[in-house]
C-alpha positions, 0 to 999 in steps of 0.5 A: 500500500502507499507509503507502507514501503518508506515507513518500514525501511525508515524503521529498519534503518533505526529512524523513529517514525510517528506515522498517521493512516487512515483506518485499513491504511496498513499501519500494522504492517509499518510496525510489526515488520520492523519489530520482529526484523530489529532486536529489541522492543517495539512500543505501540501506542494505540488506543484501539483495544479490541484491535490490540488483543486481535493483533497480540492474540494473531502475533502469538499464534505466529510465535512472535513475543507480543502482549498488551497493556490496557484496560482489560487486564487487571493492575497486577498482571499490567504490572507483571507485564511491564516487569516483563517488558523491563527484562527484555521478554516482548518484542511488541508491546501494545499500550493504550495511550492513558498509559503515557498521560502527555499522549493522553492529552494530559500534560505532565507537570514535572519539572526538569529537575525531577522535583515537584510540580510546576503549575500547569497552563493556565 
């Protein structure tokens, strides 16, 4: 599909890549490609939970080291899960973006320093 062929050799040449498609655009292959091509973690953030446990779900059944964090799970197992992550154990993590609030549209108050807050916008 257009633009799928440039998404992916820019993340097999180790290049961030913030892609925007449409619905049944071919986003998944812009990313599950690349994480199972590349060592290392593929983070996706996604707001689509239904999407996220079918995509999961079909990358296990490929044996491919994929899981989710979200909603549907209760606190220990996200917790266990991001655990997982930490020691190396996903090649594809697919997160909601409640997860990262600045994504949320919810700006993070922390200041550079680390220490406590400063006010937010007004």
């Amino acid at each position: 599909r257009p633009g799928q062929q440039e998404i992916i050799e820019t993340v097999l040449a180790g290049t961030d890549a913030l892609v925007v498609m449409p619905t049944g655009g071919g986003k998944s292959l812009c990313y599950q490609l690349p994480a199972v091509a590349r060592d290392g973690l593929t983070l996706v953030i996604s707001p689509l939970i239904a999407l996220m446990k079918d995509q999961v779900d079909q990358l296990q059944r490929l044996e491919i080291d994929a899981t989710f964090i979200n909603s549907t799970i209760d606190l220990s197992e996200q917790h266990a899960r991001l655990d997982a992550m930490a020691a190396g154990a996903d090649q594809l993590v697919s997160v909601v973006p409640e997860r990262f609030p600045a994504v949320a549209g919810q700006p993070a108050h922390g200041r550079p320093d680390g220490h406590g807050h400063r006010p937010g916008p007004p």
